[in-house]
C-alpha positions as CSV (number, residue, x, y, z in Angstrom):
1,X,103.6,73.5,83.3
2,X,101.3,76.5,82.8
3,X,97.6,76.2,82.6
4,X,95.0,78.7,81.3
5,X,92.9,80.1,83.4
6,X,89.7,82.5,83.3
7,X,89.7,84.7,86.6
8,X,85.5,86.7,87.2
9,X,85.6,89.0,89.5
10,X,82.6,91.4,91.0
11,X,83.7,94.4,93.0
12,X,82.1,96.4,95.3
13,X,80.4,99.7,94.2
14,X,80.0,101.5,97.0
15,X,83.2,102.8,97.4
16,X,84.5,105.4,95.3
17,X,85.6,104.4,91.9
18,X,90.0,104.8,92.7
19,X,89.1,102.2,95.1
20,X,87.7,99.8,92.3
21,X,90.2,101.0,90.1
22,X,93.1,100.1,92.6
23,X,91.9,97.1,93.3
24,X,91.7,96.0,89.5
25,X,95.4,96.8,89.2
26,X,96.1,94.9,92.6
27,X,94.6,91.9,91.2
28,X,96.3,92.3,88.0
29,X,99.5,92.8,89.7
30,X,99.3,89.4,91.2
31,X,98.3,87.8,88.6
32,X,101.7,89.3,86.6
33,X,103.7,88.3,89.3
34,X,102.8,84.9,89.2
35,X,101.9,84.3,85.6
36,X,101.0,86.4,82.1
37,X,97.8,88.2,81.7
38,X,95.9,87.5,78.2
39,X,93.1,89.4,78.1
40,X,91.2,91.9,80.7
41,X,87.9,92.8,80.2
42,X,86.2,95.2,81.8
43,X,82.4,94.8,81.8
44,X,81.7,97.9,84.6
45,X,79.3,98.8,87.1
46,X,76.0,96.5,86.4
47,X,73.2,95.0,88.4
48,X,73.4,91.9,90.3
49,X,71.0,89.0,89.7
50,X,70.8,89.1,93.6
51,X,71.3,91.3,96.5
52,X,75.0,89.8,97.8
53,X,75.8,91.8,100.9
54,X,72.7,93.9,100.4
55,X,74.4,95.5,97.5
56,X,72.4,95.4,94.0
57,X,75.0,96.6,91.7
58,X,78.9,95.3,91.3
59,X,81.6,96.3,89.1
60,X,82.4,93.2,86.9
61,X,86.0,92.1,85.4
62,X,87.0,88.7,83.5
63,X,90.2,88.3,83.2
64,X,92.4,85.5,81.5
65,X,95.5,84.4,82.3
66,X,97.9,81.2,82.6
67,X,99.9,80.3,85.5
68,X,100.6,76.9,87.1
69,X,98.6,75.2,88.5
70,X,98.7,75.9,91.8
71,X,98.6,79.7,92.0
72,X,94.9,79.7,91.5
73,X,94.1,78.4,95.4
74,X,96.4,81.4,96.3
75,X,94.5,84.0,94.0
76,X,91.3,82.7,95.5
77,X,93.3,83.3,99.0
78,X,93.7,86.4,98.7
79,X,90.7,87.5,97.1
80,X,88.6,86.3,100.1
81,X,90.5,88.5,102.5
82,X,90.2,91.8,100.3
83,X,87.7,94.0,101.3
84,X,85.6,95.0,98.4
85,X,85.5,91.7,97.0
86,X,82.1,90.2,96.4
87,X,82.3,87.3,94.2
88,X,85.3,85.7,92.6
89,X,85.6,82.3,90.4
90,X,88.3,80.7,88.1
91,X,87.6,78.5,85.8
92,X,90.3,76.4,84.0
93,X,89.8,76.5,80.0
């Protein structure tokens, strides 16, 4: 049974923008793989409401998407081991 899901995502800035870039599609990749991608909205490079890793600025993406239900905990997974990756959460709609 697919569920719908609603992926944030803040990425690291101080990198050069490929690497953002490549990470977006690495993320969307996944996400493909395992289930469809609605919508992908890129908000881009804005300021954090706090320092996270003493960085002040992130590069925001909100994606939706349905998969089943247990590809979330994986997507979270991997997400945690990226470097570059600042903040993620999925909420279920």
């Amino acid at each position: 049974m697919k569920v719908k899901y609603e992926l944030a995502m803040i990425f690291s800035v101080t990198g050069a923008d490929e690497t953002v870039a490549e990470m977006v599609e690495k993320f969307k990749a996944l996400i493909e793989a395992n289930g469809t991608i609605e919508n992908v909205d890129e908000w881009g490079k804005r300021r954090l409401a706090y320092p996270i890793n003493d960085e002040t600025e992130g590069y925001y993406v909100i994606t939706t998407f349905e998969s089943d239900a247990a590809f979330p905990a994986e997507l979270e997974r991997v997400a945690k081991i990226t470097d570059g990756v600042l903040r993620t959460m999925i909420i279920k709609k």
